[in-house]
PDB file as gemmi writes it, atoms N, CA and C in Angstrom:
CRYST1    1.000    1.000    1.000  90.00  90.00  90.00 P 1                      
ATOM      1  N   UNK A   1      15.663  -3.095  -2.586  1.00  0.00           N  
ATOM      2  CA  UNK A   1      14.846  -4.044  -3.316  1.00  0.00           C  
ATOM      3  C   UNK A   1      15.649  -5.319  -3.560  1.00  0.00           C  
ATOM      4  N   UNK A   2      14.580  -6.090  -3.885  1.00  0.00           N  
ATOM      5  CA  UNK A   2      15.460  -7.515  -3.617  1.00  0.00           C  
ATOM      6  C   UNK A   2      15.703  -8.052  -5.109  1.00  0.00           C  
ATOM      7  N   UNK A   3      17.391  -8.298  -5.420  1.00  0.00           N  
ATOM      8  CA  UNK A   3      17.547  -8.489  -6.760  1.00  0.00           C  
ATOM      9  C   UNK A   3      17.389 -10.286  -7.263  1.00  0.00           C  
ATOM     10  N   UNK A   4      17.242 -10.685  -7.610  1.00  0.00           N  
ATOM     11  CA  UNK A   4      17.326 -12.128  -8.226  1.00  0.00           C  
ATOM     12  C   UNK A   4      17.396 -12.422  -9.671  1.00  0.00           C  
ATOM     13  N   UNK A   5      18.121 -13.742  -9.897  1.00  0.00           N  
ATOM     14  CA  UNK A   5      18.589 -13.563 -11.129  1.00  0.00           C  
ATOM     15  C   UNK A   5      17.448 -14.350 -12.390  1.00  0.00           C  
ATOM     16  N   UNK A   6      17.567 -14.099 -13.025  1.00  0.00           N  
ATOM     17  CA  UNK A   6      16.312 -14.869 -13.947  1.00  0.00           C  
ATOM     18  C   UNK A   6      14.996 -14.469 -13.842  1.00  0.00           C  
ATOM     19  N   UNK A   7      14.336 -13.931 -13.148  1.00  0.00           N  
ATOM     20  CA  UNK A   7      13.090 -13.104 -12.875  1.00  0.00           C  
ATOM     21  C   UNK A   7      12.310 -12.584 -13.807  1.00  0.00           C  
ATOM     22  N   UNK A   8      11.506 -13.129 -14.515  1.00  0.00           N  
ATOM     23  CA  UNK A   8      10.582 -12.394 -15.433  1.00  0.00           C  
ATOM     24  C   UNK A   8       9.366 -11.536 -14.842  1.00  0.00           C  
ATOM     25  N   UNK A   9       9.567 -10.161 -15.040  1.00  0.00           N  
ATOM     26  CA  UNK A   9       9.004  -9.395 -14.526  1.00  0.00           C  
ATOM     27  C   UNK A   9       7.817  -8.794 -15.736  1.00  0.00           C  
ATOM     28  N   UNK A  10       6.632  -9.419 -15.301  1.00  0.00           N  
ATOM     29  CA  UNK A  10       5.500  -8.938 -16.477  1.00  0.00           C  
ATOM     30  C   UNK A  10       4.580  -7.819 -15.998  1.00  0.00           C  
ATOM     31  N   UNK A  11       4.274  -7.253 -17.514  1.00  0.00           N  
ATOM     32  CA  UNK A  11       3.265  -6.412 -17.312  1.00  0.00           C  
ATOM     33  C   UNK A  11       2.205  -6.666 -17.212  1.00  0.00           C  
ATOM     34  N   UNK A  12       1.306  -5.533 -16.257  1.00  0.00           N  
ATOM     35  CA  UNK A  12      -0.402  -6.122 -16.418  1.00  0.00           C  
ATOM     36  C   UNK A  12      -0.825  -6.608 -16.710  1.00  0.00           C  
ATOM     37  N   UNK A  13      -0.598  -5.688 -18.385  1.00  0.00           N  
ATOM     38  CA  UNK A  13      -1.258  -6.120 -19.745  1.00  0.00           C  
ATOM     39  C   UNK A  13      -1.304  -7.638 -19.829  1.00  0.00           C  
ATOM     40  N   UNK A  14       0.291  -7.918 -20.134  1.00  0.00           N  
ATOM     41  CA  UNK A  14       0.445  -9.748 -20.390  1.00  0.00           C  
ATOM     42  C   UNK A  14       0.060  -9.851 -19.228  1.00  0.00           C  
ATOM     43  N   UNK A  15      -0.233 -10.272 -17.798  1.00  0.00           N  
ATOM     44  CA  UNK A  15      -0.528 -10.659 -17.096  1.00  0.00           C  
ATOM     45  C   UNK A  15      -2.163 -10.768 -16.889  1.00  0.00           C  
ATOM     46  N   UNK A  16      -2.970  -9.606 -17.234  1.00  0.00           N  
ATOM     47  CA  UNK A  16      -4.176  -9.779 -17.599  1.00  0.00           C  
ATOM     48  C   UNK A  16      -4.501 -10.639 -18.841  1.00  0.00           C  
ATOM     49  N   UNK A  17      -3.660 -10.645 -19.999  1.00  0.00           N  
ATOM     50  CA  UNK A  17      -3.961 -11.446 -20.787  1.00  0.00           C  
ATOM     51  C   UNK A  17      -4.184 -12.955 -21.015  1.00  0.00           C  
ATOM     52  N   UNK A  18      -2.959 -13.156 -20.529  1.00  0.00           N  
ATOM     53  CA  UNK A  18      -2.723 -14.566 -19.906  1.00  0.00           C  
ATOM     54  C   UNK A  18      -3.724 -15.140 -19.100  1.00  0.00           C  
ATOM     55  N   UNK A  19      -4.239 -14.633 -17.708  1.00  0.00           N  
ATOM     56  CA  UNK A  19      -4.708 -14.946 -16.508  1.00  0.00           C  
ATOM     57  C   UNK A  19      -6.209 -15.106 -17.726  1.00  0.00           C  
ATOM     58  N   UNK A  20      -6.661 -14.217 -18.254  1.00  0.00           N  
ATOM     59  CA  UNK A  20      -8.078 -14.192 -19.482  1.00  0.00           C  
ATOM     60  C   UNK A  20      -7.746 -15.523 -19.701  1.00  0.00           C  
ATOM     61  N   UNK A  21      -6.699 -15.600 -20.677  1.00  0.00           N  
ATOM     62  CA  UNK A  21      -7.061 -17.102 -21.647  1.00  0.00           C  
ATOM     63  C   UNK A  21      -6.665 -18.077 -20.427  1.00  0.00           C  
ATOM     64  N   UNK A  22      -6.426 -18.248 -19.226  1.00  0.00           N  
ATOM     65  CA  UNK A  22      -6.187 -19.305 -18.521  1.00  0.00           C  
ATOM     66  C   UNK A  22      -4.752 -19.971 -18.622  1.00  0.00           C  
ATOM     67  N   UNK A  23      -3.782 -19.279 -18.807  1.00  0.00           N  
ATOM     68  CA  UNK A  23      -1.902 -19.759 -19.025  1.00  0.00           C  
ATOM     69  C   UNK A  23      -1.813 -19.483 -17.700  1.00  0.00           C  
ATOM     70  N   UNK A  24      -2.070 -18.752 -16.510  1.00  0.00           N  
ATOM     71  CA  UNK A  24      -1.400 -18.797 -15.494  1.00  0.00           C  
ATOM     72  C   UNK A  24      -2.790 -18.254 -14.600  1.00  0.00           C  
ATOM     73  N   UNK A  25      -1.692 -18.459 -13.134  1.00  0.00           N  
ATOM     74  CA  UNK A  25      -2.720 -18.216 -11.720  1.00  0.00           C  
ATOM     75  C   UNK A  25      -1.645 -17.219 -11.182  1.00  0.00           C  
ATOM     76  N   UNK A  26      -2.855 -16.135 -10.924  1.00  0.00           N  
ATOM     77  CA  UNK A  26      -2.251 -15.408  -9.834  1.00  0.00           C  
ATOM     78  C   UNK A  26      -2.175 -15.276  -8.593  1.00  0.00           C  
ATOM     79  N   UNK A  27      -1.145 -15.393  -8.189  1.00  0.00           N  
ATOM     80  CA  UNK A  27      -1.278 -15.543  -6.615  1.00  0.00           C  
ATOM     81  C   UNK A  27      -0.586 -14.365  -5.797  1.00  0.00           C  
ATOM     82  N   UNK A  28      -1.667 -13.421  -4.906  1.00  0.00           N  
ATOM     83  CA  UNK A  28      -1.551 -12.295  -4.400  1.00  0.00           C  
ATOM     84  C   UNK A  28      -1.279 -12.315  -3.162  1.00  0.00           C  
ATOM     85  N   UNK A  29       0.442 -12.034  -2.695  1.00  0.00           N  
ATOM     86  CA  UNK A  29       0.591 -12.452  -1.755  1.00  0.00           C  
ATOM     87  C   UNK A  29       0.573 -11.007  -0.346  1.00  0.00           C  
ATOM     88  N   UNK A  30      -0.051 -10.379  -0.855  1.00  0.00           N  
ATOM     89  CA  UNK A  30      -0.585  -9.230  -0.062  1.00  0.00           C  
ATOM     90  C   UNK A  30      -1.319 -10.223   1.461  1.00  0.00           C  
ATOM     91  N   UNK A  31      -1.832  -9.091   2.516  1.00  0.00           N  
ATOM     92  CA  UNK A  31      -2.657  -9.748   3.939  1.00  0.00           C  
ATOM     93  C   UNK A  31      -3.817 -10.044   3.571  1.00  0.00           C  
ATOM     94  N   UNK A  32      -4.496 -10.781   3.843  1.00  0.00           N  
ATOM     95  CA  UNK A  32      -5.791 -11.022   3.951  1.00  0.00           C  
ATOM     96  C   UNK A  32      -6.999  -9.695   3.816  1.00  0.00           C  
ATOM     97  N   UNK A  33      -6.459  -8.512   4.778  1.00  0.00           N  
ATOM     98  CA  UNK A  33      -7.352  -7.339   4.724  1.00  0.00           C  
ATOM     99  C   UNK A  33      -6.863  -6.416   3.902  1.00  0.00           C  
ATOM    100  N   UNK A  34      -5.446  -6.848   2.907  1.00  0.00           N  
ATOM    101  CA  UNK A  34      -5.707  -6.096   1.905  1.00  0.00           C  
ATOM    102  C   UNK A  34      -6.260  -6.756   0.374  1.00  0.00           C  
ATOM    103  N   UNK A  35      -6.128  -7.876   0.572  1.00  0.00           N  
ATOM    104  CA  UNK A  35      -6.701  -8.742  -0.631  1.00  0.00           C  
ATOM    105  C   UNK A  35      -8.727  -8.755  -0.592  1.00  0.00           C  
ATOM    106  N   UNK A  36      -9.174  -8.553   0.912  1.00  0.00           N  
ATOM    107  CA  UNK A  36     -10.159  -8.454   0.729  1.00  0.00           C  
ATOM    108  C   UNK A  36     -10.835  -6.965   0.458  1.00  0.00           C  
ATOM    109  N   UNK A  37     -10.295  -6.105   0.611  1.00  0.00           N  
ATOM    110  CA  UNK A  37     -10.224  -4.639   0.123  1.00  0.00           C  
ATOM    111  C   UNK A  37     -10.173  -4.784  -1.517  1.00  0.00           C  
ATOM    112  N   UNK A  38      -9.747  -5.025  -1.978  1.00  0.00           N  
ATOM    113  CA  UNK A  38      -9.587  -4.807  -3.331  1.00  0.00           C  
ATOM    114  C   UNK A  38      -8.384  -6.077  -3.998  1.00  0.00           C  
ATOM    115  N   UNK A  39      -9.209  -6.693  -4.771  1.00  0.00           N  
ATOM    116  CA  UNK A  39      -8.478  -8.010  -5.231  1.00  0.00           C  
ATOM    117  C   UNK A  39      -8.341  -8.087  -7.181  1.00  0.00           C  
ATOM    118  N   UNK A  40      -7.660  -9.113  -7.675  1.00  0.00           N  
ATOM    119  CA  UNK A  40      -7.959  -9.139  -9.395  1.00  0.00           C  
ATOM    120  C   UNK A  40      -8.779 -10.216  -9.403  1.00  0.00           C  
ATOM    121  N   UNK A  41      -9.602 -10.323 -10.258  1.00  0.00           N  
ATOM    122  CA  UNK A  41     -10.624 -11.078 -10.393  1.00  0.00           C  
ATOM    123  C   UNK A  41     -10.073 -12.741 -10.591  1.00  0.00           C  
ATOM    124  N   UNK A  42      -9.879 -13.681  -9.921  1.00  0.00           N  
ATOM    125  CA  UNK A  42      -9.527 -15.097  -9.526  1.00  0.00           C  
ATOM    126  C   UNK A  42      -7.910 -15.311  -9.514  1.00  0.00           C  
ATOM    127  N   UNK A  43      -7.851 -14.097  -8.423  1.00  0.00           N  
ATOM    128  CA  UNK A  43      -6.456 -14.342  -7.721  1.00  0.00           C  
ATOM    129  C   UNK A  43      -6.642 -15.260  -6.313  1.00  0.00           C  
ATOM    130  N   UNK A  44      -5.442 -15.976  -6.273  1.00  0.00           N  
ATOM    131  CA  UNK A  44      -5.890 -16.438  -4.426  1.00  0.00           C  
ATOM    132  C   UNK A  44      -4.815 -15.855  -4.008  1.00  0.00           C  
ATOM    133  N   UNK A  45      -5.547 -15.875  -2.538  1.00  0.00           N  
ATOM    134  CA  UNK A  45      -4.436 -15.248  -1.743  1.00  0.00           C  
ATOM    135  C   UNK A  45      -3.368 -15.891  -0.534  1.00  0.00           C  
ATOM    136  N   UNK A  46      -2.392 -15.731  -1.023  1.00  0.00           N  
ATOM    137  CA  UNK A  46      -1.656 -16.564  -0.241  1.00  0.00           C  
ATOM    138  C   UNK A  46      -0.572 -15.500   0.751  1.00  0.00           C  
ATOM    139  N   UNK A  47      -0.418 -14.880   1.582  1.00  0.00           N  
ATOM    140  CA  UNK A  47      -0.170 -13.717   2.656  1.00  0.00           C  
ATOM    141  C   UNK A  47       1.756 -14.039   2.691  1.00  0.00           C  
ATOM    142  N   UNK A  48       1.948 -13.349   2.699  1.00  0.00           N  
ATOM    143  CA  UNK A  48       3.523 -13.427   2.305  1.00  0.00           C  
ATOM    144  C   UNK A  48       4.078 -13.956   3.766  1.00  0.00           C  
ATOM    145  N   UNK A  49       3.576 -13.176   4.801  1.00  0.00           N  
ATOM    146  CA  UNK A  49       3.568 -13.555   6.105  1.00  0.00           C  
ATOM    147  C   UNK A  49       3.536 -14.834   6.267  1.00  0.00           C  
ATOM    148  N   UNK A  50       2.458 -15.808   6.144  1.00  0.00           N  
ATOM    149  CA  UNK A  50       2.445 -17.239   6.497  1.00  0.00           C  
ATOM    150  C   UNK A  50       3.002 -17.573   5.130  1.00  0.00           C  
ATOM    151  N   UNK A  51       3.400 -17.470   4.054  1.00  0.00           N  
ATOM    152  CA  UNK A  51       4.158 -18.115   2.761  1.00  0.00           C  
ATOM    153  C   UNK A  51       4.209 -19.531   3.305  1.00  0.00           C  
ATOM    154  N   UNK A  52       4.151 -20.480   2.490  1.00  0.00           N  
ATOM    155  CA  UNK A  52       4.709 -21.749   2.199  1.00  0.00           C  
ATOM    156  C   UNK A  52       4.674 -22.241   0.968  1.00  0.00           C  
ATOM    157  N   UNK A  53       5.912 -21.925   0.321  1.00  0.00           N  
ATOM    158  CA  UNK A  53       5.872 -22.541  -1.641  1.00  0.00           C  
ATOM    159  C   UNK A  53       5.643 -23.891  -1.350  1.00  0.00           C  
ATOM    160  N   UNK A  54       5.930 -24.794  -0.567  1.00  0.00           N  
ATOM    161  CA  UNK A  54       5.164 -26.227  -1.147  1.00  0.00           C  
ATOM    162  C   UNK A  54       3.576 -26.637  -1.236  1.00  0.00           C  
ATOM    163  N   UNK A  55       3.073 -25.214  -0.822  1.00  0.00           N  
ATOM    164  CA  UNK A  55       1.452 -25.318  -0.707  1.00  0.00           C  
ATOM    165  C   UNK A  55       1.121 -25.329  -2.025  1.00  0.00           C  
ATOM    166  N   UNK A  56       2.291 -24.114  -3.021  1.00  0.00           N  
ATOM    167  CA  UNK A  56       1.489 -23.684  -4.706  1.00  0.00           C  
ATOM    168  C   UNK A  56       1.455 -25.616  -4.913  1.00  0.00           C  
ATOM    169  N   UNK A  57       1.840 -26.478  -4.419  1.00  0.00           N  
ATOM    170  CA  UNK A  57       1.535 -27.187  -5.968  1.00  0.00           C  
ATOM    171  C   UNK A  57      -0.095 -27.971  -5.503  1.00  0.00           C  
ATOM    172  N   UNK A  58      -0.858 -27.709  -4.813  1.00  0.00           N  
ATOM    173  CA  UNK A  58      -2.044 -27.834  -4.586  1.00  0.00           C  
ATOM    174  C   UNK A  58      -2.829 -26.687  -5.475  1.00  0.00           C  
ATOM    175  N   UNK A  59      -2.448 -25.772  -5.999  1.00  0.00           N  
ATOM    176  CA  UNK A  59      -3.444 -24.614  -6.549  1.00  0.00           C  
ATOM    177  C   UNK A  59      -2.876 -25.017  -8.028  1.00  0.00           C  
ATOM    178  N   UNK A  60      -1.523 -25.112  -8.097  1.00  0.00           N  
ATOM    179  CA  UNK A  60      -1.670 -25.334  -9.839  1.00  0.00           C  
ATOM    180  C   UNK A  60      -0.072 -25.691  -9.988  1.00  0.00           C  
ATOM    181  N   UNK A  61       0.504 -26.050 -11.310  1.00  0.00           N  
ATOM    182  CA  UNK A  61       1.760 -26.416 -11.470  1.00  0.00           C  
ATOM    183  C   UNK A  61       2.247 -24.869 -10.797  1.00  0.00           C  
ATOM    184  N   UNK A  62       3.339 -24.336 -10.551  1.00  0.00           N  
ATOM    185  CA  UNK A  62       4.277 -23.889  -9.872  1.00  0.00           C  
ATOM    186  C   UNK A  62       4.746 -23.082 -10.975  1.00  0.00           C  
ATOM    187  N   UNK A  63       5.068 -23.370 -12.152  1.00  0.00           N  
ATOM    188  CA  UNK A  63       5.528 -22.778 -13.266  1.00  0.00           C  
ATOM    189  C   UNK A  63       4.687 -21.312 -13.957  1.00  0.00           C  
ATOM    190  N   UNK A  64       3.215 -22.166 -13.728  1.00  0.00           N  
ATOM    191  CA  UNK A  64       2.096 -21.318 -14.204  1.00  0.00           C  
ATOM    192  C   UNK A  64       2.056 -19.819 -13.022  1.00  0.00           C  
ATOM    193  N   UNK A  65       2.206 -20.135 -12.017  1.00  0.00           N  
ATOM    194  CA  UNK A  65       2.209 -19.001 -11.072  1.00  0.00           C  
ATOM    195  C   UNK A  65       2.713 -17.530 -11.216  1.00  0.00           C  
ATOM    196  N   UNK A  66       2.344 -16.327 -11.379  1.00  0.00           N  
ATOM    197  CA  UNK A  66       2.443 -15.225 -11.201  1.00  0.00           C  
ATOM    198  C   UNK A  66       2.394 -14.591 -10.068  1.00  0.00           C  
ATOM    199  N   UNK A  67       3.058 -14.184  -8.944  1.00  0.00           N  
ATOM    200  CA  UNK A  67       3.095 -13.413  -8.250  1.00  0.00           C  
ATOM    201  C   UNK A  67       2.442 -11.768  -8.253  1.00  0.00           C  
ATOM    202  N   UNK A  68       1.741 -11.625  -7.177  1.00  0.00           N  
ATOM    203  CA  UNK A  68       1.189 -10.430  -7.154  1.00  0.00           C  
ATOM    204  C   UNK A  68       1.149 -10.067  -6.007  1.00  0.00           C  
ATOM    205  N   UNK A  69       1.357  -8.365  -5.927  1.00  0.00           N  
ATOM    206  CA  UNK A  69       1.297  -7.549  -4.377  1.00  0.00           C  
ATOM    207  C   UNK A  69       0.805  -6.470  -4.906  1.00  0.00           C  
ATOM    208  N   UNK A  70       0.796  -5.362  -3.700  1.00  0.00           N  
ATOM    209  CA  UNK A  70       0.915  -4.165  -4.142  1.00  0.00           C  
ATOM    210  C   UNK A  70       1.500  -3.222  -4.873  1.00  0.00           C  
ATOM    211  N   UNK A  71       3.061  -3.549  -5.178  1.00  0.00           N  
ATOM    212  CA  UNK A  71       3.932  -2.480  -5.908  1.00  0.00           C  
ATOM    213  C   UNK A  71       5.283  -3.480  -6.776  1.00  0.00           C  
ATOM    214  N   UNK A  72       4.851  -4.625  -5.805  1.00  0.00           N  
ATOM    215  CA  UNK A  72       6.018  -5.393  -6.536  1.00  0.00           C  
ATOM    216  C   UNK A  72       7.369  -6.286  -5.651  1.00  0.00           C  
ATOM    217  N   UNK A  73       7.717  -5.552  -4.881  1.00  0.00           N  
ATOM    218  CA  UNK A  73       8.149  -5.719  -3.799  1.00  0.00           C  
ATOM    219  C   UNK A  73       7.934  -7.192  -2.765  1.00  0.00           C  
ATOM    220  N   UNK A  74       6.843  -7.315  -2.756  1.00  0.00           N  
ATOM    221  CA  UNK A  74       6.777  -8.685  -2.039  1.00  0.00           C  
ATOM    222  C   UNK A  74       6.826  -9.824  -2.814  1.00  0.00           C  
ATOM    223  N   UNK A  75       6.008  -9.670  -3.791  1.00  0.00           N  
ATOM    224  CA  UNK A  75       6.050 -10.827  -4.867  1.00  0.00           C  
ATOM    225  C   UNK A  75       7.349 -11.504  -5.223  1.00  0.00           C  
ATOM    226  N   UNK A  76       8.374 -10.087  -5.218  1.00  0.00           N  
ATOM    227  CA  UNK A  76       9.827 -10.728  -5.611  1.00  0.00           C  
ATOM    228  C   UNK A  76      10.407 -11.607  -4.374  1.00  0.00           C  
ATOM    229  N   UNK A  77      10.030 -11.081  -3.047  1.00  0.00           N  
ATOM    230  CA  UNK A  77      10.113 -11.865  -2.105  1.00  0.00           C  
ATOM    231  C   UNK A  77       9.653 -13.539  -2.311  1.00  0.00           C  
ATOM    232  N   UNK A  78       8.474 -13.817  -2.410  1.00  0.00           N  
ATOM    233  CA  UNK A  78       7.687 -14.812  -2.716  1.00  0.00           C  
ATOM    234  C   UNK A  78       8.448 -15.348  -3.597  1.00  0.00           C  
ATOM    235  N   UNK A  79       8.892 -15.355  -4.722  1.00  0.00           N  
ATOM    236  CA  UNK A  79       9.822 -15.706  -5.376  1.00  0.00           C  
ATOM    237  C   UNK A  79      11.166 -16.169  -4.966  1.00  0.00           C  
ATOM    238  N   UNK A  80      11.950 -15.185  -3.905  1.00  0.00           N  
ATOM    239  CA  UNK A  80      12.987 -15.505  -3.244  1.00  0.00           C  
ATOM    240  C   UNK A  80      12.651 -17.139  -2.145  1.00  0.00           C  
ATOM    241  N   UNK A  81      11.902 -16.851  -1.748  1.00  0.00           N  
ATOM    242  CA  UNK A  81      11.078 -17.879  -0.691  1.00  0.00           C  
ATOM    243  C   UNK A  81      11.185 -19.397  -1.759  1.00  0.00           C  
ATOM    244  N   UNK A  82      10.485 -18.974  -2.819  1.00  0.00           N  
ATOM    245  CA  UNK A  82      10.371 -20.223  -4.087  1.00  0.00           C  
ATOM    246  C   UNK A  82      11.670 -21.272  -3.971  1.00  0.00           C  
ATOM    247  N   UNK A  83      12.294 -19.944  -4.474  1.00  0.00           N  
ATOM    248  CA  UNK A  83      13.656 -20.552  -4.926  1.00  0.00           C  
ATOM    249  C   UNK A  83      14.205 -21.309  -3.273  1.00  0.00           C  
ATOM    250  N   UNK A  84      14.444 -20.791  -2.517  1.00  0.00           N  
ATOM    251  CA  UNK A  84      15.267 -21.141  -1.461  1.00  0.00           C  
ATOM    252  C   UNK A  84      14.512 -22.397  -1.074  1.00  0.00           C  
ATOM    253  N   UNK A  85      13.175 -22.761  -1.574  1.00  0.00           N  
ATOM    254  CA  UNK A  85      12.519 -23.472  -1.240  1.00  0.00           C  
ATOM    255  C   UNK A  85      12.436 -24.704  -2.536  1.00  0.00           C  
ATOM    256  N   UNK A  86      13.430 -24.967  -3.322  1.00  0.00           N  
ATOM    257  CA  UNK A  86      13.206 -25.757  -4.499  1.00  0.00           C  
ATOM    258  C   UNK A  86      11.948 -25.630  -5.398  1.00  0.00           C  
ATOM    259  N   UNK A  87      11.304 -24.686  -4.945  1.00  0.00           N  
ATOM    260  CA  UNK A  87      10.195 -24.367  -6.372  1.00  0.00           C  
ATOM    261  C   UNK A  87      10.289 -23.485  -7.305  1.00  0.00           C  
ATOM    262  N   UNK A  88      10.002 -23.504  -8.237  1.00  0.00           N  
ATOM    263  CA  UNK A  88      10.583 -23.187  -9.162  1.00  0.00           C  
ATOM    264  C   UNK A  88       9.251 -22.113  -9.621  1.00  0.00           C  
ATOM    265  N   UNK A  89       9.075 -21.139  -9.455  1.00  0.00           N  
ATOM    266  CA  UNK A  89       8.324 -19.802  -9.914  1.00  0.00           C  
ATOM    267  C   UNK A  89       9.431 -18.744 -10.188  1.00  0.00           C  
ATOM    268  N   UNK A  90       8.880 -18.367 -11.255  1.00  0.00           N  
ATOM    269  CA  UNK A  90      10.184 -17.397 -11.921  1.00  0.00           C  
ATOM    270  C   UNK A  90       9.323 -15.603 -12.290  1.00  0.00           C  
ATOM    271  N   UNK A  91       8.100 -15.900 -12.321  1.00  0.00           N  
ATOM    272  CA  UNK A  91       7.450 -14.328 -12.589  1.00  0.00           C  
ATOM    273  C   UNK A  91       6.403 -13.635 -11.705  1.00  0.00           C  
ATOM    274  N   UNK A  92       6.609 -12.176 -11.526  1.00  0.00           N  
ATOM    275  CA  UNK A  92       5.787 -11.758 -11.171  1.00  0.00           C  
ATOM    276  C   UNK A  92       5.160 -10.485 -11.868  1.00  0.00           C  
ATOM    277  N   UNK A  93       4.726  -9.574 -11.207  1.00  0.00           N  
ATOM    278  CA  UNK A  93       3.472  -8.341 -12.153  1.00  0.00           C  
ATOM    279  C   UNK A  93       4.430  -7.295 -11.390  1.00  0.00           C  
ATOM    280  N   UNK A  94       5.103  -6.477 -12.187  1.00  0.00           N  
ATOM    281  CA  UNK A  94       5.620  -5.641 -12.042  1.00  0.00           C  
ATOM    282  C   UNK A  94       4.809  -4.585 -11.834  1.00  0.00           C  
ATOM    283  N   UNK A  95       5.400  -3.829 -10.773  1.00  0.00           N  
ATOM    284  CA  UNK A  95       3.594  -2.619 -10.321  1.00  0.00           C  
ATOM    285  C   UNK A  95       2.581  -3.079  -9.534  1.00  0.00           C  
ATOM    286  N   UNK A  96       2.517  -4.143  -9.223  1.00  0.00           N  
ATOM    287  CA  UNK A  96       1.547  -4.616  -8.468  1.00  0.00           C  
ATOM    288  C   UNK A  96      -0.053  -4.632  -8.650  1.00  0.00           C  
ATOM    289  N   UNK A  97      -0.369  -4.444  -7.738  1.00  0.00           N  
ATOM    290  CA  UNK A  97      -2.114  -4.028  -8.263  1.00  0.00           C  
ATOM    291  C   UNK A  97      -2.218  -2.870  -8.266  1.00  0.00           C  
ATOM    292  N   UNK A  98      -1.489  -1.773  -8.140  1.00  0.00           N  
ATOM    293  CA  UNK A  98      -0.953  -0.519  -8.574  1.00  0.00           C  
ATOM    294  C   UNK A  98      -0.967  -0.370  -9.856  1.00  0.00           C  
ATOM    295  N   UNK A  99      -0.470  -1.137 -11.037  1.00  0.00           N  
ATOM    296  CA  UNK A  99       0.112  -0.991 -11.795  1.00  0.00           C  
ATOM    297  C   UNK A  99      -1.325  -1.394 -12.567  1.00  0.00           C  
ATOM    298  N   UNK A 100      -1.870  -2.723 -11.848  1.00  0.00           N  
ATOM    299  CA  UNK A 100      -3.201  -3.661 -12.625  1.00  0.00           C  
ATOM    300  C   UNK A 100      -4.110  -1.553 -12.782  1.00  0.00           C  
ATOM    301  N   UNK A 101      -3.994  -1.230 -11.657  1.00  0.00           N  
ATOM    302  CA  UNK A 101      -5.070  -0.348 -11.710  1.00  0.00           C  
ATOM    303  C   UNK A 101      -4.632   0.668 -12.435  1.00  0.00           C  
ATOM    304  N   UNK A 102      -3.556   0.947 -12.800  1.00  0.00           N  
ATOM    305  CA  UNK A 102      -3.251   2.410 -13.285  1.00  0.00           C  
ATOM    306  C   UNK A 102      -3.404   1.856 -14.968  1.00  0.00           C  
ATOM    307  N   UNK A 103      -3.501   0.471 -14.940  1.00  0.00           N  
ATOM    308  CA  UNK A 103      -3.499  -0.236 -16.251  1.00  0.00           C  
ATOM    309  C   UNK A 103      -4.821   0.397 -16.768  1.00  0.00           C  
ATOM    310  N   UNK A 104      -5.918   0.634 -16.250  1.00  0.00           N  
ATOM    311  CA  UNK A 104      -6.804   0.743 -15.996  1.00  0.00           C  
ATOM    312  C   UNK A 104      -7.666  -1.078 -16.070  1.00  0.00           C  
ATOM    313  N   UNK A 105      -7.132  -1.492 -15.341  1.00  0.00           N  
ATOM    314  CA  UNK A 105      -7.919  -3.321 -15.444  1.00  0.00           C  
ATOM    315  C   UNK A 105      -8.663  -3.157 -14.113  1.00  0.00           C  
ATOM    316  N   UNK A 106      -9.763  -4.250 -14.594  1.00  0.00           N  
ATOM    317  CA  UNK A 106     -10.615  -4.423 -13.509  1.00  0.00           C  
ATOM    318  C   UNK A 106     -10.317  -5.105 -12.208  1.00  0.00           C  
ATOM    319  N   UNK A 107     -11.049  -4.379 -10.806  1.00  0.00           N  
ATOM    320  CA  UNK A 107     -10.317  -4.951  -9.743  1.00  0.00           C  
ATOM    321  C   UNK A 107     -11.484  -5.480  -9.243  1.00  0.00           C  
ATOM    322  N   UNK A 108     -11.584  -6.628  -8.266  1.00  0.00           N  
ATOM    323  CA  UNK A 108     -12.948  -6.469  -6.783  1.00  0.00           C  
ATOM    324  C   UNK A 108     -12.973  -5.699  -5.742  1.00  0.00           C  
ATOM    325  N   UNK A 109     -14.191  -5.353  -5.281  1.00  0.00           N  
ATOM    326  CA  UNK A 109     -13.989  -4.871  -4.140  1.00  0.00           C  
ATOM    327  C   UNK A 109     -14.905  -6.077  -3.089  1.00  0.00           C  
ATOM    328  N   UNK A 110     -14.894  -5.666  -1.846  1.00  0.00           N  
ATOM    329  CA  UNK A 110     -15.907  -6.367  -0.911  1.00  0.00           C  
ATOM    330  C   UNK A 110     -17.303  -6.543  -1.877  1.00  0.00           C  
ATOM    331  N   UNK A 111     -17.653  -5.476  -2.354  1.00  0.00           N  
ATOM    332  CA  UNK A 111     -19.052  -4.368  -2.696  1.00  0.00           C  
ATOM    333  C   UNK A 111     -19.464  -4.921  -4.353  1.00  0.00           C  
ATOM    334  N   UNK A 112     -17.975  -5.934  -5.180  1.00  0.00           N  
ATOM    335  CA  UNK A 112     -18.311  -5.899  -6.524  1.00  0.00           C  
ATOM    336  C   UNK A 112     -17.275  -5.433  -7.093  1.00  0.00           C  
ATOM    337  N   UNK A 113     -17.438  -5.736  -8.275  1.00  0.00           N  
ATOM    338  CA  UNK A 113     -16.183  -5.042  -9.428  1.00  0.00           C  
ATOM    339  C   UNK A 113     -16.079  -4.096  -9.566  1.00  0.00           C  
ATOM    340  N   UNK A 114     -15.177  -3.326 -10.003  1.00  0.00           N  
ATOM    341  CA  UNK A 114     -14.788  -1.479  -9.583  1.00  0.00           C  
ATOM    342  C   UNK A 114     -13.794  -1.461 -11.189  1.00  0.00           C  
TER     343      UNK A 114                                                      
END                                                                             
């Protein structure tokens, strides 16, 4: 796993909370066919694969950004990418959408909310 220093690693919870009152954007850097499988309700998706951190500052300040994947793992990547890339994103959702779900928080599917 990939270590980095300064990394605020949040829970669901705050991460659902936050994303509610509008303090941050999540950005799920899972594939395309897994973000359209099952997503958090006004995440975008940005594919870790094609990554480009100078794109976040078109979606929102850079600061506000939360990282999201499946388990956790990529997001910290995305983060690594940040940094090496002069942007400055420092958190992601520890657990992933793993974690959103075991939270028991609401997810999308293709089909609707689940």
């Amino acid at each position: 796993m990939i270590q980095i220093k300064d990394v605020k690693t949040l829970s669901a919870e705050d991460v659902h909370a936050a994303h509610t009152a509008g303090r941050v954007l999540i950005v799920d850097v899972r594939e395309p066919g897994e973000f359209a499988a099952e997503r958090i309700a006004g995440a975008v998706n940005r594919p870790l694969s094609s990554f480009d951190p100078a794109l976040l500052a078109e979606l929102a300040d850079p600061a506000s950004v939360v990282f999201q994947c499946g388990s956790g793992v990529r997001s910290l990547k995305a983060i690594h990418l940040c940094r090496a890339a002069g942007v400055v994103v420092d958190s992601h959702m520890g657990g992933g959408i793993g974690g959103w779900k075991a939270g028991g928080l609401p997810t999308e599917r293709s089909g609707g909310i689940r």
